[in-house]
N, CA, C and O atoms as CSV, one atom per row, in Angstrom:
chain,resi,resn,atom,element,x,y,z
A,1,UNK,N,N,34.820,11.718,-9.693
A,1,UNK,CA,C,33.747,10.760,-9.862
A,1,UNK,C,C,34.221,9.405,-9.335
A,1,UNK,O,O,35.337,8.983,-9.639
A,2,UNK,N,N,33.335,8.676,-8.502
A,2,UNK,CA,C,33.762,7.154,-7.754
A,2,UNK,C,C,33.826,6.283,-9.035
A,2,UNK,O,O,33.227,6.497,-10.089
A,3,UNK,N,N,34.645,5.287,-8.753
A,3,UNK,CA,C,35.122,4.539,-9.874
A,3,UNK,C,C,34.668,3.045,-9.373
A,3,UNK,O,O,34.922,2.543,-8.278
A,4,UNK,N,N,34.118,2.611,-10.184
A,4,UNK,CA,C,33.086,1.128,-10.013
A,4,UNK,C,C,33.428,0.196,-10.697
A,4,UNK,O,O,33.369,0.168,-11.926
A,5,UNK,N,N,33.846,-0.719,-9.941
A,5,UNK,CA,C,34.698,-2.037,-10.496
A,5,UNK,C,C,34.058,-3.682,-10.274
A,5,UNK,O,O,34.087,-4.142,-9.132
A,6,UNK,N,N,33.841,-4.003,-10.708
A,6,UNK,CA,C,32.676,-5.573,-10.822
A,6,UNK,C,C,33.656,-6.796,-11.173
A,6,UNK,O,O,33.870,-7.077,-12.352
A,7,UNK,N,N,33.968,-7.178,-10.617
A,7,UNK,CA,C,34.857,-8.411,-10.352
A,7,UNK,C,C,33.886,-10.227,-10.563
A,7,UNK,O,O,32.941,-10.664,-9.906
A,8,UNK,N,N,34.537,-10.772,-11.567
A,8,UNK,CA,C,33.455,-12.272,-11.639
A,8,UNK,C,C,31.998,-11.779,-12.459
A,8,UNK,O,O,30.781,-11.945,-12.374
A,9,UNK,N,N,32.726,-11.263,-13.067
A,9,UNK,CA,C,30.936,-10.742,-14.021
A,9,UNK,C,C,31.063,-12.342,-15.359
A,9,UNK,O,O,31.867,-12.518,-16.274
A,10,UNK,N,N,29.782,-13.292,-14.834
A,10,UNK,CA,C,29.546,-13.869,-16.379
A,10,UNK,C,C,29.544,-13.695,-17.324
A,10,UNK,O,O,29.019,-12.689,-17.800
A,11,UNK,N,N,30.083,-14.527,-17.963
A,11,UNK,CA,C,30.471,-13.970,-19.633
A,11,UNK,C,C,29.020,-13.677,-20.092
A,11,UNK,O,O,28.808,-12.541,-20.517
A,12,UNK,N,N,27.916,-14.634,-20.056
A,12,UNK,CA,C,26.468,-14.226,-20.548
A,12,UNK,C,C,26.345,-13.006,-20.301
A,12,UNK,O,O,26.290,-12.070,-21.098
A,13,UNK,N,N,26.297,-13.002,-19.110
A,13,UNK,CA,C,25.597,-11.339,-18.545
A,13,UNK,C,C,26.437,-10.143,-19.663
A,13,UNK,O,O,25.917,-9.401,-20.496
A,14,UNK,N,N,28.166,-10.336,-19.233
A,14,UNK,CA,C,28.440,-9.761,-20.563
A,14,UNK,C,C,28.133,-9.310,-22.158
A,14,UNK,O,O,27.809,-8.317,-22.808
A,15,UNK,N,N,28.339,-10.201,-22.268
A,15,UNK,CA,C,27.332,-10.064,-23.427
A,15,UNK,C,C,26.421,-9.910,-23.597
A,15,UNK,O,O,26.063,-9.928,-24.775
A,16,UNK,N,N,25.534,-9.681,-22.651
A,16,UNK,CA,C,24.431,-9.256,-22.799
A,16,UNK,C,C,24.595,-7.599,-23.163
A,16,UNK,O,O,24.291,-6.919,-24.143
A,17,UNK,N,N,25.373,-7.252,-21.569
A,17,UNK,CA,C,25.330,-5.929,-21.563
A,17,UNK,C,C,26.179,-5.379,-22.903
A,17,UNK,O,O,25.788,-4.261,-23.239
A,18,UNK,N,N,27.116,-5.848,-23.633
A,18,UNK,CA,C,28.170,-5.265,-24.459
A,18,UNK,C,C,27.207,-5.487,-25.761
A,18,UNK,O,O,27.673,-5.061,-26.818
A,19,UNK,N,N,26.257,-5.941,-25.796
A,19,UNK,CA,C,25.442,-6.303,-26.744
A,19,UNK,C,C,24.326,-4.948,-27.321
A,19,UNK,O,O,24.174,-4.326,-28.372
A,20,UNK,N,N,23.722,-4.954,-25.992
A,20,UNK,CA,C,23.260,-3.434,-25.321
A,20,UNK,C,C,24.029,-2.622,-25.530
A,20,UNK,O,O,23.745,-1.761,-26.362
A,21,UNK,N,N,24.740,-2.604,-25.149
A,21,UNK,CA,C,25.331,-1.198,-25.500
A,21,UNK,C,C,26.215,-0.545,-26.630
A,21,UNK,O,O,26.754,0.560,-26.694
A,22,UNK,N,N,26.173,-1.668,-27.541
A,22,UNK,CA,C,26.738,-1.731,-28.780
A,22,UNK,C,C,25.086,-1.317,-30.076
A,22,UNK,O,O,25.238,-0.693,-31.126
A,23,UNK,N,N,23.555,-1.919,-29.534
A,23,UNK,CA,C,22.868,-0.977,-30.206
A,23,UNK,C,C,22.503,0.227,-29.783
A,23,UNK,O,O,21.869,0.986,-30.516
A,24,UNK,N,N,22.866,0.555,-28.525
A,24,UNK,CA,C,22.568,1.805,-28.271
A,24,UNK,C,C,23.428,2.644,-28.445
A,24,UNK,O,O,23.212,3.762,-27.976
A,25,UNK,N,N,24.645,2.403,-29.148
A,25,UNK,CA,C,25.696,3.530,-29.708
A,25,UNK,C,C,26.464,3.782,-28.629
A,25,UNK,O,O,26.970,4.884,-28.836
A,26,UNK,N,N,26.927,3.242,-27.298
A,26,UNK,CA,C,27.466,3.595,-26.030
A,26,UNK,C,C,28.583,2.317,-25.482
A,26,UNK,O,O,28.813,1.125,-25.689
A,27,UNK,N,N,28.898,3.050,-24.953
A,27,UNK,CA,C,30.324,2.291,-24.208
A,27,UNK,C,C,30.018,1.483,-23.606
A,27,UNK,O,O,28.866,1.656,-23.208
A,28,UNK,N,N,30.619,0.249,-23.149
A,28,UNK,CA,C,29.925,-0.528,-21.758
A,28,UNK,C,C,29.483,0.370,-20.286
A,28,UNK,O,O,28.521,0.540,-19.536
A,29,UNK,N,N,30.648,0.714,-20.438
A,29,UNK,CA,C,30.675,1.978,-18.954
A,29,UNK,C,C,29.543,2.643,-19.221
A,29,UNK,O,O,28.730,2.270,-18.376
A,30,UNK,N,N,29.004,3.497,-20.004
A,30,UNK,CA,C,28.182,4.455,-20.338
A,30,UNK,C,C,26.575,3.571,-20.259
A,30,UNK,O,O,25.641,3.944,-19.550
A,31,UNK,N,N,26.552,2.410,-21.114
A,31,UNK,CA,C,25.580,1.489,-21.083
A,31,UNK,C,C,24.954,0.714,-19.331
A,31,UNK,O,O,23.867,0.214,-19.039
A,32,UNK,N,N,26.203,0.931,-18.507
A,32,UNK,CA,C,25.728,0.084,-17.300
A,32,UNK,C,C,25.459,1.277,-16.319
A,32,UNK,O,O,24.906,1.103,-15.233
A,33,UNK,N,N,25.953,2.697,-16.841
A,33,UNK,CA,C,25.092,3.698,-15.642
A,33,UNK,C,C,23.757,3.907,-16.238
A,33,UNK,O,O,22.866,4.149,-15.424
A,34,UNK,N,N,23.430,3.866,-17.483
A,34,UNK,CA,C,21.945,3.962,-17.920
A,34,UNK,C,C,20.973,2.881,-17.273
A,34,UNK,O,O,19.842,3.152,-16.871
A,35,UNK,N,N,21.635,1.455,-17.216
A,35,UNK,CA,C,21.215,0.134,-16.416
A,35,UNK,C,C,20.299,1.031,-15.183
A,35,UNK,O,O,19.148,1.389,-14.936
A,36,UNK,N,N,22.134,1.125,-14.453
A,36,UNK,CA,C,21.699,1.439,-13.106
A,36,UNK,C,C,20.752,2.565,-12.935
A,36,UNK,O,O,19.795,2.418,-12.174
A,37,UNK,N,N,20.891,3.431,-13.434
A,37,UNK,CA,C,20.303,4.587,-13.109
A,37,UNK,C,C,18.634,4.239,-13.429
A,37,UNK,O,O,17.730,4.345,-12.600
A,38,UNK,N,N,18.519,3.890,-14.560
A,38,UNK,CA,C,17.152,3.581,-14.951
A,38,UNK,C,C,16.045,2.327,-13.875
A,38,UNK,O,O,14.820,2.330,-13.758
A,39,UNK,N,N,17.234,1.233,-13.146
A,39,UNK,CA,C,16.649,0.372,-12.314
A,39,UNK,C,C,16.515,0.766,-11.282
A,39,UNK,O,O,15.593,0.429,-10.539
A,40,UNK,N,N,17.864,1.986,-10.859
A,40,UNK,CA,C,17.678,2.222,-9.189
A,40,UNK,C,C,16.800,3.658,-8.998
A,40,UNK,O,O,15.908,3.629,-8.151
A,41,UNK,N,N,17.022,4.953,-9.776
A,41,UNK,CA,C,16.202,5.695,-9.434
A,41,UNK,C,C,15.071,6.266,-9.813
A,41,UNK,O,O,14.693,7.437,-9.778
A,42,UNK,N,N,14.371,4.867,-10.337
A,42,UNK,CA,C,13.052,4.862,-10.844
A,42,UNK,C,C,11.586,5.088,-9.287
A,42,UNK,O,O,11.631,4.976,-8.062
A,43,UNK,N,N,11.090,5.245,-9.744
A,43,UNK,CA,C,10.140,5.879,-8.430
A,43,UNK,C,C,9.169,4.075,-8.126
A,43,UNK,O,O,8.801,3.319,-9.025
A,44,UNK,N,N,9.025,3.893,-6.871
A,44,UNK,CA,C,8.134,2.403,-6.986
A,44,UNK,C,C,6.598,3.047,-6.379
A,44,UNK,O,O,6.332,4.075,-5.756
A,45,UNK,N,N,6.164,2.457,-6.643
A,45,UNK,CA,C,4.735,2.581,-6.374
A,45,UNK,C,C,4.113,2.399,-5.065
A,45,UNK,O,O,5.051,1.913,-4.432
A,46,UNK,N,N,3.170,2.475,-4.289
A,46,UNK,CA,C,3.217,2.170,-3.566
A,46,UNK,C,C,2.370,0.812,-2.842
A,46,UNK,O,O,2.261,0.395,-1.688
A,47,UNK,N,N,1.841,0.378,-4.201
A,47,UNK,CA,C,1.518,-1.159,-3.997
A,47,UNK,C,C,2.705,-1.562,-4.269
A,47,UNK,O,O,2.498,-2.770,-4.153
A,48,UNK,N,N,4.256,-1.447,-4.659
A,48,UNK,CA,C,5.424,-2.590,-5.027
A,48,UNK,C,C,5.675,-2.352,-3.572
A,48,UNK,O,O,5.544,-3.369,-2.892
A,49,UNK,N,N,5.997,-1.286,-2.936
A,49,UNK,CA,C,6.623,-1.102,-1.433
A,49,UNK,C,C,5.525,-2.129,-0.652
A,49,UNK,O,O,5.936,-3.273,-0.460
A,50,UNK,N,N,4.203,-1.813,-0.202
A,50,UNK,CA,C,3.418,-2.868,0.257
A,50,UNK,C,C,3.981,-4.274,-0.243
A,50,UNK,O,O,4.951,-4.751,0.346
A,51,UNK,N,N,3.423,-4.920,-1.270
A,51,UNK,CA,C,4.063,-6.449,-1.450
A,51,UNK,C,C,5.230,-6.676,-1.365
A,51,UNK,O,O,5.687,-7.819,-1.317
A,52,UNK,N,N,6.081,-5.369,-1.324
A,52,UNK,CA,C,8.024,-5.972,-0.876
A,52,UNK,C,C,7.742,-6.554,0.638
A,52,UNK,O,O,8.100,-7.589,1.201
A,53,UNK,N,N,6.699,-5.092,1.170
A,53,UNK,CA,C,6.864,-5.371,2.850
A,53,UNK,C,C,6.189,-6.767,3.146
A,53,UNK,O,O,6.773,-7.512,3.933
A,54,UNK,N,N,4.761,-7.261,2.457
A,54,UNK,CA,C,4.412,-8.442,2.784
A,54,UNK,C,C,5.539,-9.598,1.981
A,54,UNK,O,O,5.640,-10.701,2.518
A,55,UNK,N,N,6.123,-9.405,1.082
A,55,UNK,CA,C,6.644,-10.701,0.931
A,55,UNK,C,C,8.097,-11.074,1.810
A,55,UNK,O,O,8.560,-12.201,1.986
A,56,UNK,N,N,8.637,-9.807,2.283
A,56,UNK,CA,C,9.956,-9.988,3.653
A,56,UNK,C,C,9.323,-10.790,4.707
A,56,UNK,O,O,9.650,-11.782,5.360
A,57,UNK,N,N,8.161,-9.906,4.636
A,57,UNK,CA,C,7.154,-10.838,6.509
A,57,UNK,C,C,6.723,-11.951,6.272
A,57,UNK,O,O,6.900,-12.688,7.242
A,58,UNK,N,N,6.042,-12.631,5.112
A,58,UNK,CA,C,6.323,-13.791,4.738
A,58,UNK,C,C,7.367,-14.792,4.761
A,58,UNK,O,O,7.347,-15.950,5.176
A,59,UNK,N,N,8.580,-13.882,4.056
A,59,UNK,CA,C,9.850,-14.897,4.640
A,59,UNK,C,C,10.335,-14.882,5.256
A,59,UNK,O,O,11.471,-15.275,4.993
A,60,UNK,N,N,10.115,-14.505,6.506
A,60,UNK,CA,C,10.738,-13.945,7.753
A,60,UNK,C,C,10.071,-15.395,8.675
A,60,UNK,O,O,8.904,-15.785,8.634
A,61,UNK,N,N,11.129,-15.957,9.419
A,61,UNK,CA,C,10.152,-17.029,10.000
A,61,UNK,C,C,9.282,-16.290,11.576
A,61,UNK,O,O,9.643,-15.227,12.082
A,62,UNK,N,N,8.720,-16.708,11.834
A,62,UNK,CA,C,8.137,-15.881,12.930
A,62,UNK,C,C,8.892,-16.266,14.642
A,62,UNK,O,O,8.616,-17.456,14.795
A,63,UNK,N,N,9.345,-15.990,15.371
A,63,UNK,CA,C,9.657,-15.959,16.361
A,63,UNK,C,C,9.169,-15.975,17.311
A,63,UNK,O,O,8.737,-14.860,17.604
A,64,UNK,N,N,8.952,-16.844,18.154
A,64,UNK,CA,C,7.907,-16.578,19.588
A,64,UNK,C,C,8.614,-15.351,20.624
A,64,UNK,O,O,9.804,-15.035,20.621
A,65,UNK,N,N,7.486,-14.744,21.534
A,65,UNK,CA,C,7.965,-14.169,22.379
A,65,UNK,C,C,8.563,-14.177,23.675
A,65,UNK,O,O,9.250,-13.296,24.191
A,66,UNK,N,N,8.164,-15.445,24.204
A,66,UNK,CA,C,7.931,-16.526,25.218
A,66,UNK,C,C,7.864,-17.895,24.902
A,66,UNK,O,O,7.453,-18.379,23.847
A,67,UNK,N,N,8.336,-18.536,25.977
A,67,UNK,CA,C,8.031,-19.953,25.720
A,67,UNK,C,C,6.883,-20.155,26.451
A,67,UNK,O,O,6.343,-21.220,26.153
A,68,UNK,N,N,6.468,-19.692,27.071
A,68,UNK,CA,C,4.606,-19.891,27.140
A,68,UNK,C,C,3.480,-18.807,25.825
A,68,UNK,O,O,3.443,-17.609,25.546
A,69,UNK,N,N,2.687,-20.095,25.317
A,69,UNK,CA,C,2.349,-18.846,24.508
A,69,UNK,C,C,1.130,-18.219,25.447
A,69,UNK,O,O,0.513,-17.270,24.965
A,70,UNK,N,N,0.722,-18.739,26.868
A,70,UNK,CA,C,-0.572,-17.992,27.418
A,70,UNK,C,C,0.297,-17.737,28.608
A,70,UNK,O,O,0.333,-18.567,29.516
A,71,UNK,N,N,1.184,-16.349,28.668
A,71,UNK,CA,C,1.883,-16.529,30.319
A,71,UNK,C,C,0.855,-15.618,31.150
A,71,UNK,O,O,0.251,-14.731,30.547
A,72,UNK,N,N,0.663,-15.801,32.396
A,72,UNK,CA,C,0.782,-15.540,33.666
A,72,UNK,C,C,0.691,-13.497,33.632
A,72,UNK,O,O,1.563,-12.761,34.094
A,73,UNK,N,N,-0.676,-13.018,32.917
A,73,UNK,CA,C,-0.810,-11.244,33.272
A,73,UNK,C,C,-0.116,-10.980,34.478
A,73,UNK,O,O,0.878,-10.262,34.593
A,74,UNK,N,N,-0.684,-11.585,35.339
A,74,UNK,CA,C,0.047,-10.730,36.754
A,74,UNK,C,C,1.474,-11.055,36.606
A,74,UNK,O,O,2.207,-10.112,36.905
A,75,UNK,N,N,2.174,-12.312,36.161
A,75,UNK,CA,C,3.367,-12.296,36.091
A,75,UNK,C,C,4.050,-11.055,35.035
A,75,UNK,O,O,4.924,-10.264,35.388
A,76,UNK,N,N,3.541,-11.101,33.943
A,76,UNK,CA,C,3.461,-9.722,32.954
A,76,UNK,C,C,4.043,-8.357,34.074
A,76,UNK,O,O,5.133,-7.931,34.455
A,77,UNK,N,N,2.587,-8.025,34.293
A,77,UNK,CA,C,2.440,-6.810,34.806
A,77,UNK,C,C,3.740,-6.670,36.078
A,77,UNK,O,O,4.243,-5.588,36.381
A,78,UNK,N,N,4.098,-7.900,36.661
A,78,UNK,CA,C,5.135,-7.639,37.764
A,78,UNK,C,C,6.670,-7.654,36.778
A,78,UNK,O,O,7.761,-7.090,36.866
A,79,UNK,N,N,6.193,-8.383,36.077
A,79,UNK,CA,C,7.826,-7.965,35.106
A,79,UNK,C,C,8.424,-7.013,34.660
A,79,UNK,O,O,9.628,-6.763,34.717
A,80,UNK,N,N,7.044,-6.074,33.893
A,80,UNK,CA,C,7.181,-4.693,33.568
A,80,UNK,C,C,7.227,-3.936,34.502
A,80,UNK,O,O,8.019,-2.996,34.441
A,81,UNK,N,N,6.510,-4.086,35.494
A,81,UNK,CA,C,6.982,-3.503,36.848
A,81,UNK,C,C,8.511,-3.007,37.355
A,81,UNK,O,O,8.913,-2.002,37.940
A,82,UNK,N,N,9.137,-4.185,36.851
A,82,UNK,CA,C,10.981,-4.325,37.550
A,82,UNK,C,C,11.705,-3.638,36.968
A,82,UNK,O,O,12.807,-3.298,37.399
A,83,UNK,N,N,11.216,-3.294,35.856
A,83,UNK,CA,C,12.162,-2.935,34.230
A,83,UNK,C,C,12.672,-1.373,35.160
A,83,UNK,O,O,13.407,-0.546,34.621
């Protein structure tokens, strides 16, 4: 079994988790694969996947393609031409 090691963990967060896992009758170790397991292989929906994807493209700054934003079709079409 891979062995998982967390380096600089806040004392809060600590305690949080040792807190947790002290009412749930479980080890820290035992308490932070229930964490994980319960946060990561939970199923998402598919409105959360949609608003993940709009809120990345949101923060994504947008990039031009050109420095003309109206270039030159025939110049286009002869460019793709060369490729």
């Amino acid at each position: 079994m891979p062995l998982l090691q967390v380096r600089n963990m806040p004392d809060d967060l600590y305690d949080v988790l040792s807190a947790t896992a002290e009412r749930e009758r479980r080890s820290v170790a035992q308490e932070t694969i229930v964490l994980l397991r319960s946060s990561l292989m939970r199923p998402i929906s598919q409105q959360e996947r949609v608003q993940a994807i709009f809120r990345e493209v949101n923060e994504s700054p947008p990039t031009p393609l050109r420095d003309d934003p109206y270039p030159d079709p025939v110049a286009l079409i002869r460019e793709d031409r060369d490729r």
